[in-house]
C-alpha positions as CSV (number, residue, x, y, z in Angstrom):
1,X,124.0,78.0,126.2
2,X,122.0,80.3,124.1
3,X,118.4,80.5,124.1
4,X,116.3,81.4,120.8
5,X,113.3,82.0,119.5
6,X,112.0,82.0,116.0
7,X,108.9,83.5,115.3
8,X,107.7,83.3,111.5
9,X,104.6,85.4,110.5
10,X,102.9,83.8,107.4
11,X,101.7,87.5,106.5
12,X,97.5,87.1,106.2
13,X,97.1,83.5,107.0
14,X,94.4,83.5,108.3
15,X,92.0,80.3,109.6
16,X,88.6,81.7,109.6
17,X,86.3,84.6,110.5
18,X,86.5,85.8,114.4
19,X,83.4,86.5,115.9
20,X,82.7,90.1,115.0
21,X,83.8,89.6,111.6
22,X,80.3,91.2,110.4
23,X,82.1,94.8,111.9
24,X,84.5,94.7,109.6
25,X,82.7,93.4,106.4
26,X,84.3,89.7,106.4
27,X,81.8,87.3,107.1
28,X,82.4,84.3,106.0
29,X,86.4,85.0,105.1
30,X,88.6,81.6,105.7
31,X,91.9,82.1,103.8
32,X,93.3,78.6,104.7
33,X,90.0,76.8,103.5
34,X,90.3,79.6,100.6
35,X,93.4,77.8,99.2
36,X,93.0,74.2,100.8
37,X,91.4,72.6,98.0
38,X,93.6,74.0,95.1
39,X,96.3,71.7,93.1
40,X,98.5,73.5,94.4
41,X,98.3,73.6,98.2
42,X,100.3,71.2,100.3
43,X,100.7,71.1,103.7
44,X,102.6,68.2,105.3
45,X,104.5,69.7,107.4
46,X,102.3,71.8,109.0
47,X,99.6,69.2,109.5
48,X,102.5,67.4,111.3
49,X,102.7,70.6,113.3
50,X,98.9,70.7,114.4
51,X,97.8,73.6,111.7
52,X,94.6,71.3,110.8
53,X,94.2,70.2,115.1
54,X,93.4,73.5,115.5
55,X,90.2,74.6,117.3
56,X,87.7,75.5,114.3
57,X,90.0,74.2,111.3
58,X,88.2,72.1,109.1
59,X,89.6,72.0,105.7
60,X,92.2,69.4,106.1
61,X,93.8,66.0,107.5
62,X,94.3,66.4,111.6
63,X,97.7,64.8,112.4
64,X,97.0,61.8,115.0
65,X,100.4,62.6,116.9
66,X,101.2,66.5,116.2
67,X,104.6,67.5,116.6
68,X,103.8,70.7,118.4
69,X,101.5,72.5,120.4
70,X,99.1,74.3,118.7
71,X,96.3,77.3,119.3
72,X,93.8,79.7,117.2
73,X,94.2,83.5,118.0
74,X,91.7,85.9,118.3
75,X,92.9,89.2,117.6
76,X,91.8,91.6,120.5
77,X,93.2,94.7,118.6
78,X,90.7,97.2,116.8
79,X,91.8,96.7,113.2
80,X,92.9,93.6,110.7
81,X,96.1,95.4,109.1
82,X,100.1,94.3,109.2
83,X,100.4,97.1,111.6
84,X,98.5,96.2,114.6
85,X,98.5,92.7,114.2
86,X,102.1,92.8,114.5
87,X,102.0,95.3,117.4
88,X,99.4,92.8,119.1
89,X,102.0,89.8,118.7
90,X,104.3,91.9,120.5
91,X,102.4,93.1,123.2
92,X,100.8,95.6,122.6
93,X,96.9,96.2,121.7
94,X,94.8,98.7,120.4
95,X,91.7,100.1,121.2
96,X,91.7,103.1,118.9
97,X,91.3,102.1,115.1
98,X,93.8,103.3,112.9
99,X,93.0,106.1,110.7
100,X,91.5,105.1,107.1
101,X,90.0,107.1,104.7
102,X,87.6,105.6,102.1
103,X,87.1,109.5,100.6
104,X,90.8,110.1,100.0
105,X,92.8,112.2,101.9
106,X,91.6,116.2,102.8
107,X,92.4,118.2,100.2
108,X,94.2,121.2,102.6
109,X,96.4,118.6,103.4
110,X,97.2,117.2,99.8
111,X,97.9,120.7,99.2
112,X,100.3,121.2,101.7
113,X,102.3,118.2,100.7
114,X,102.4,119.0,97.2
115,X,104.1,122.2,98.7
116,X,106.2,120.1,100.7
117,X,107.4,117.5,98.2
118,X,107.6,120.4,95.0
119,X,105.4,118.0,93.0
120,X,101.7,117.5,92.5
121,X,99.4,114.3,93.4
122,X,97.1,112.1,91.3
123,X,94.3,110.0,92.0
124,X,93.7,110.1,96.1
125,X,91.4,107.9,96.4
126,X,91.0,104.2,97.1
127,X,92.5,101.9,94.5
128,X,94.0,98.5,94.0
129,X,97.7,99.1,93.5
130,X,97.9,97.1,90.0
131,X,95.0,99.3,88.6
132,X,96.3,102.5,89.7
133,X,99.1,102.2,87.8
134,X,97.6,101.2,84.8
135,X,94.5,103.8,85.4
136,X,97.4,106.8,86.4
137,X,100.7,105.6,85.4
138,X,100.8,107.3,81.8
139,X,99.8,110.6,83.5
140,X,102.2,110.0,85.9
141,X,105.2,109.6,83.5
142,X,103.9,112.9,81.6
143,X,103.5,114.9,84.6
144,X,106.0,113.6,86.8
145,X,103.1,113.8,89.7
146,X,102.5,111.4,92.3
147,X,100.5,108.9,92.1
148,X,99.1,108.7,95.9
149,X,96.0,106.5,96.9
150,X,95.0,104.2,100.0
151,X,93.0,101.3,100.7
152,X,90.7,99.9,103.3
153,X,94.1,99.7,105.3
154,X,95.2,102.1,107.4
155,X,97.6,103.4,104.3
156,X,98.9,106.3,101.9
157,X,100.4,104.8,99.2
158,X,102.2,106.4,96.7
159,X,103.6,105.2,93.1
160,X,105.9,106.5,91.0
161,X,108.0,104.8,87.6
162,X,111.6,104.0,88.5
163,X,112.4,105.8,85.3
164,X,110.6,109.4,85.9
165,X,110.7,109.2,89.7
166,X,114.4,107.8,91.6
167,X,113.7,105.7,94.3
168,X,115.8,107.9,96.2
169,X,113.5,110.6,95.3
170,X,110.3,108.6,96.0
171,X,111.8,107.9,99.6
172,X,112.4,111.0,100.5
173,X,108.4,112.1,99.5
174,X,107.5,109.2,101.4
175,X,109.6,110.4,104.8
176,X,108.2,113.8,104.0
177,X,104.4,112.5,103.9
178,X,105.5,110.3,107.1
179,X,106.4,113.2,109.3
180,X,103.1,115.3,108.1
181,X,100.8,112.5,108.8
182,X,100.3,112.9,112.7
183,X,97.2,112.8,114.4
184,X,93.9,112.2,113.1
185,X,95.7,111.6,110.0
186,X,98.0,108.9,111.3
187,X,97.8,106.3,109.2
188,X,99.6,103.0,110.1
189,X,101.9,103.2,107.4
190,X,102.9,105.1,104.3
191,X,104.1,102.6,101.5
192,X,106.8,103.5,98.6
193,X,104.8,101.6,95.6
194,X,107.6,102.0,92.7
195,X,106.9,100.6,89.2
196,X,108.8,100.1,85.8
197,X,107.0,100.2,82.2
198,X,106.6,102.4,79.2
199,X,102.8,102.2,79.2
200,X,99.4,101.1,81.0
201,X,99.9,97.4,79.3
202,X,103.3,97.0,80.8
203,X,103.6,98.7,83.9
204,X,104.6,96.0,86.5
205,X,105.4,97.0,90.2
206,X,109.2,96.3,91.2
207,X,110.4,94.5,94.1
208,X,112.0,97.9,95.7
209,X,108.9,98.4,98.2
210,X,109.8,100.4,101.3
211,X,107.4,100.5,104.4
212,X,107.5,103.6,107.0
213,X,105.4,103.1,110.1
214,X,104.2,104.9,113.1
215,X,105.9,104.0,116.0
216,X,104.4,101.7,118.4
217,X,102.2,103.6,121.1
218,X,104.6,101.6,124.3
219,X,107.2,99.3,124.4
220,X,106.7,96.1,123.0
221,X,108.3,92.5,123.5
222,X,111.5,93.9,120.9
223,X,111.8,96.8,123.2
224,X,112.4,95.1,126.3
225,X,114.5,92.4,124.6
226,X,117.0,94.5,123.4
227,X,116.9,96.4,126.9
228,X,117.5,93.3,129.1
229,X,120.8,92.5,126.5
230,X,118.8,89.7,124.0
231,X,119.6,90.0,120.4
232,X,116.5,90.7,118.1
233,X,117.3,90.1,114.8
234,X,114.8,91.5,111.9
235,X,113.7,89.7,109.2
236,X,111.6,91.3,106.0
237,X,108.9,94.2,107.0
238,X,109.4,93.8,110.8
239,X,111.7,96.9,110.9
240,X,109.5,99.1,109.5
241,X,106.3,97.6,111.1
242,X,108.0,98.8,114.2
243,X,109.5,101.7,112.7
244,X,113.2,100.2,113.9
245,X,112.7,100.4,117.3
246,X,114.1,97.5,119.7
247,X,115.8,95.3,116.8
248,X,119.3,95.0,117.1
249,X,120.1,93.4,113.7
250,X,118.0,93.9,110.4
251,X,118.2,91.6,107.0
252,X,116.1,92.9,104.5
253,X,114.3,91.1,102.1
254,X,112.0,91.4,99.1
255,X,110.1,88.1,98.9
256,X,109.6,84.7,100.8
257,X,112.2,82.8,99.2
258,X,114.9,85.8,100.8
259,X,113.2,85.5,104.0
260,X,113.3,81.6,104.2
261,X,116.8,81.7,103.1
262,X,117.6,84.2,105.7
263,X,115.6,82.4,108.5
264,X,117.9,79.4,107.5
265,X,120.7,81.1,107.4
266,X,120.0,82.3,111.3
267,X,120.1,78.5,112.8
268,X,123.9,78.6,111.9
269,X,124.3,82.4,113.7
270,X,125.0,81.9,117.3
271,X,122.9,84.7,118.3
272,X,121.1,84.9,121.9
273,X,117.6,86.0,121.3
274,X,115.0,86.5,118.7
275,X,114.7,86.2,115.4
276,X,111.4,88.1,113.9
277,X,110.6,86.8,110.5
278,X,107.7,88.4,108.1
279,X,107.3,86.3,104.4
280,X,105.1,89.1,102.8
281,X,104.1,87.8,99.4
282,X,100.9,85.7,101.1
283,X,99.1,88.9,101.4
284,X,101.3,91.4,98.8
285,X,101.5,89.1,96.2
286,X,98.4,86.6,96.5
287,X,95.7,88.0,99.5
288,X,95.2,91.1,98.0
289,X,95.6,90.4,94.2
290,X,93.1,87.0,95.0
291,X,95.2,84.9,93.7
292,X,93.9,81.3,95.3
293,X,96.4,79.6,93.1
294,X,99.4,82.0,94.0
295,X,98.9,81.8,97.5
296,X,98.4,77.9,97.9
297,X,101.6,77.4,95.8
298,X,103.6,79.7,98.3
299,X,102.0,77.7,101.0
300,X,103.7,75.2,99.7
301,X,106.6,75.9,99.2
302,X,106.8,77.1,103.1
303,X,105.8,73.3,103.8
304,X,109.0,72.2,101.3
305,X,111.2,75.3,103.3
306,X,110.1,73.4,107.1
307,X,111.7,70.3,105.5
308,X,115.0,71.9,105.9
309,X,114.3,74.6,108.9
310,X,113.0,72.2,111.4
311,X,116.1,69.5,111.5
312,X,118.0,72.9,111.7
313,X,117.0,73.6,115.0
314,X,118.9,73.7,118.2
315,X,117.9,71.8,121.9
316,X,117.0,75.1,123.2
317,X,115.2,76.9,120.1
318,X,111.7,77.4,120.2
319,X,109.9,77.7,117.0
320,X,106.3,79.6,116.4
321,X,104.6,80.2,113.3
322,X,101.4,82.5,113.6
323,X,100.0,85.4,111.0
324,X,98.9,89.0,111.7
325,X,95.4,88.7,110.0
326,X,93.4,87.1,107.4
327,X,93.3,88.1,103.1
328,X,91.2,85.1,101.6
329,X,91.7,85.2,98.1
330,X,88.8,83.5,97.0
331,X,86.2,86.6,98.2
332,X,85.4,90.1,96.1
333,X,86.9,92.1,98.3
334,X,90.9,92.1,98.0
335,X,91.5,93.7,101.1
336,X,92.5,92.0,104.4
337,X,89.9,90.1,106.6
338,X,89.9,89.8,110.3
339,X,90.1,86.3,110.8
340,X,91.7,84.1,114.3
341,X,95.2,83.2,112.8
342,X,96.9,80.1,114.0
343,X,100.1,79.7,116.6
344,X,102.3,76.5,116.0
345,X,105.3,75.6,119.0
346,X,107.4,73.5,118.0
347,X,110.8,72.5,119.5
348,X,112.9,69.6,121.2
349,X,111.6,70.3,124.6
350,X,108.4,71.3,123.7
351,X,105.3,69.1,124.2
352,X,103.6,67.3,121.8
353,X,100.0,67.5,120.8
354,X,99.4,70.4,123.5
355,X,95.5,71.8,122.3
356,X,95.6,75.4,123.7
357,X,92.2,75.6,122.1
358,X,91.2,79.7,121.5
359,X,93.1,82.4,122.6
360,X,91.8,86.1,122.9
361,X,94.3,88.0,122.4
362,X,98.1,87.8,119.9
363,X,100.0,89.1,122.7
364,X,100.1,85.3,124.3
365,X,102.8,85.0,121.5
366,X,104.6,88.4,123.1
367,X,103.7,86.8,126.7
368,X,105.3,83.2,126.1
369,X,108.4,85.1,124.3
370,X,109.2,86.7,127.5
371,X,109.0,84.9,129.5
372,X,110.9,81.7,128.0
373,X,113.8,84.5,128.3
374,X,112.9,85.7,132.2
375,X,112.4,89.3,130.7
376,X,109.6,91.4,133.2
377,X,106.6,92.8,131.0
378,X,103.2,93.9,131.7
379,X,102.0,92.8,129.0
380,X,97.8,91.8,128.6
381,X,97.1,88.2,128.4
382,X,99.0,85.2,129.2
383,X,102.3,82.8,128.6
384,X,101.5,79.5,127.1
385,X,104.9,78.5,128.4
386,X,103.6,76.2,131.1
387,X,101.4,74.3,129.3
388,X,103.7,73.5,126.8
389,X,106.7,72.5,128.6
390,X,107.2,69.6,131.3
């Protein structure tokens, strides 16, 4: 019989600020008590599943009988950004911060991508994404320049109208600045920001978003999956977070309601492995535009999509839901927060009400993965697998 795991990243859920929060300028940052006391936030489902039993949660009903087994991560990783958070859920942890650069970018080397790319640059310097546009974007369409800028993420970002710029186009800049940014200038990701609009009061970004990552420093758990014959299916941003190495099978999506869809779409799929989901729009669409109200309503509607998933499952599937850092709406900044994130297990032959209490380190997730499938790692931390299943 085939054996699968589903792993669902609620992208910047986080449950409160770890420990040396004050390093990173978070103090204080609790996305899930951020949103917890809206209208709009519901969570039944995942109170069933432990989410408020969690060690340090206390902005919601605890479950008398949860479902699953249930833990708080602490990220051991140098950073709070999608990129090594997911690296760290897969095994693999980083000492070394990834580059940012709160100045902009050297100007010798904006000068040699403008040669490089045959077009000039605007703005380089930090920005909010919506702003930029609206601040650059009329320039932009005069000029046909770049708009490039980055963010207290490990980023370089660059936005161009649909109209004045092809995506095509703005790919191929964006490969071009991926190749050149090696190094002391290798940020985690550079990020294809396209945007539609006559003018500053109607630019709006599209949905057409393209992520291109650094590869992974070593193998991860999607490395040595697909080397010992498992299926690893990618869902949303996972792909380029690993820069396409060790997935075997890719569905791209563009917003949570395509990645739920697809998610449900895999319990039918008789597919031996794992299935790597990312639902993006917590942080791209509500962390880091601080929208409380946004991102309690997409909460949920994840509750409302577990209504459907969970019956879904098969004897054998194991089901973990977990995040890759914090973005609490509610607090000035709108950048991401290193917060613990929570790990739900749920499945038929998984115990019930299992506290795991705090774990240091994401890669117990990576740990637990591999060894549910008998696949040799040497990987830091360890399995939960025990303690979860009789």
């Amino acid at each position: 019989m085939s054996k699968r795991i589903f792993i669902i990243v609620l992208d910047s859920f986080g449950i409160g600020a770890e420990p040396d929060a004050a390093a990173f300028g978070d103090v204080g940052s609790n996305t899930l008590a951020a949103i917890a006391g809206h209208k709009n936030f519901k969570a039944d489902n995942l109170r069933k599943l432990g989410l408020f039993n969690i060690e340090g949660v206390n902005c919601g009903p605890k479950a008398e009988k949860p479902l699953g087994s249930f833990a708080r991560l602490r990220e051991k990783s140098n950073g709070k950004d999608s990129t090594v958070g997911h690296w760290e859920i897969a095994g693999v942890e980083s000492d070394k911060p990834l580059p940012t650069f709160p100045e902009g970018f050297p100007d010798d080397f904006i000068e040699k991508y403008e040669k490089a790319i045959g077009r000039k640059v605007l703005c380089n310097k930090p920005y909010s994404g919506t702003v930029v546009i609206h601040d650059y974007g009329e320039e932009h369409m005069k000029t046909g320049s770049l708009i490039v800028y980055t963010s207290a993420d490990s980023v370089f970002q660059i936005a161009a109208n649909e109209e004045v710029v092809p995506l095509e186009e703005l790919y191929r800049c964006c490969r071009i600045a991926r190749e050149m940014l090696t190094g002391d200038l290798g940020v985690g990701r550079v990020i294809a920001r396209p945007f539609t609009g006559k003018n500053k009061d109607e630019f709006t970004r599209t949905l057409n978003r393209h992520d291109f990552s650094i590869s992974a420093p070593s193998e991860t758990m999607l490395d040595l999956l697909k080397a010992d014959g498992f299926d690893v299916i990618s869902v949303g941003k996972i792909y380029d977070l690993f820069n396409g190495s060790g997935i075997t099978e890719k569905i791209t999506t563009k917003k949570n309601q395509e990645g739920m869809a697809a998610a449900l779409g895999l319990t039918d799929k008789d597919f031996n492995g794992l299935a790597f989901i990312n639902l993006v729009d917590f942080d791209m669409l509500y962390g880091h535009r601080n929208d409380v109200a946004g991102y309690a309503r997409a909460t949920a509607e994840f509750d409302d999509f577990l209504t459907v998933f969970l019956p879904k499952l098969h004897e054998e599937d194991v089901f973990i839901i977990t995040a890759d850092h914090g973005c609490d709406p509610s607090t000035p900044s709108t950048d991401h927060s290193r917060e613990y994130v929570p790990m739900l297990i749920y499945g038929s032959h998984i115990r019930h009400g299992v506290d795991l209490k705090t774990i240091y380190g994401f890669s117990a997730v990576a740990k637990t993965v591999c060894e549910y499938f008998g696949v040799k790692n040497s990987f830091p931390g360890e399995s939960v697998l025990s303690r979860i299943t009789d």
